[in-house]
C-alpha positions, 0 to 999 in steps of 0.5 A, spaced: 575 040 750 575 045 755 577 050 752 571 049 747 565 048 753 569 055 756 567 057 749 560 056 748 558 055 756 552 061 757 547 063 754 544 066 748 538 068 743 536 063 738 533 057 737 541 054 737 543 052 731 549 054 725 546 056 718 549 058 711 546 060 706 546 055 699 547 060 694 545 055 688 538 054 691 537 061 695 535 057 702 538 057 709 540 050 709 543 048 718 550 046 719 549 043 725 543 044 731 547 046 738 547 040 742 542 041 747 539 047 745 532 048 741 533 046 734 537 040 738 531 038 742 527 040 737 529 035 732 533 038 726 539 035 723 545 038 718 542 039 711 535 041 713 532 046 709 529 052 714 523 054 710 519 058 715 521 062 721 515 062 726 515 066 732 510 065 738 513 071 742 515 079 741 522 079 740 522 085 744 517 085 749 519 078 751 510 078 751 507 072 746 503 074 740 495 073 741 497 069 733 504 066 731 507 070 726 510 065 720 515 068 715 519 065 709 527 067 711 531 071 706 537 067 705 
């Protein structure tokens, strides 16, 4: 058990969830949202579907867009 918090202790970018793609229907479908992380908090479960991606802030400046930008995922 230690060797898995040494392993995914820190930091990273991303709303902290695992994906795969379901090849039959063409969708990004969530394996598992990370404990504690955004996708967690934020309420999704295994075997929702992501239908969308929304983003509030440029992932290169770091600065908010003045309107969310929403885009379908390529699975």
């Amino acid at each position: 058990m230690q060797k898995f918090r040494d392993e995914t202790a820190g930091s990273y970018r991303g709303i902290g969830v695992q994906i795969r793609r379901n090849e039959a229907r063409d969708e990004l479908m969530v394996i598992t949202p990370m404990f504690g992380g955004p996708a967690h908090k934020a309420g999704l479960k295994a075997n929702d579907i992501i239908t969308a991606i929304i983003s509030e802030v440029d992932p290169k400046t770091g600065d908010p867009y003045d309107k969310p930008k929403s885009r379908r995922p390529r699975a």
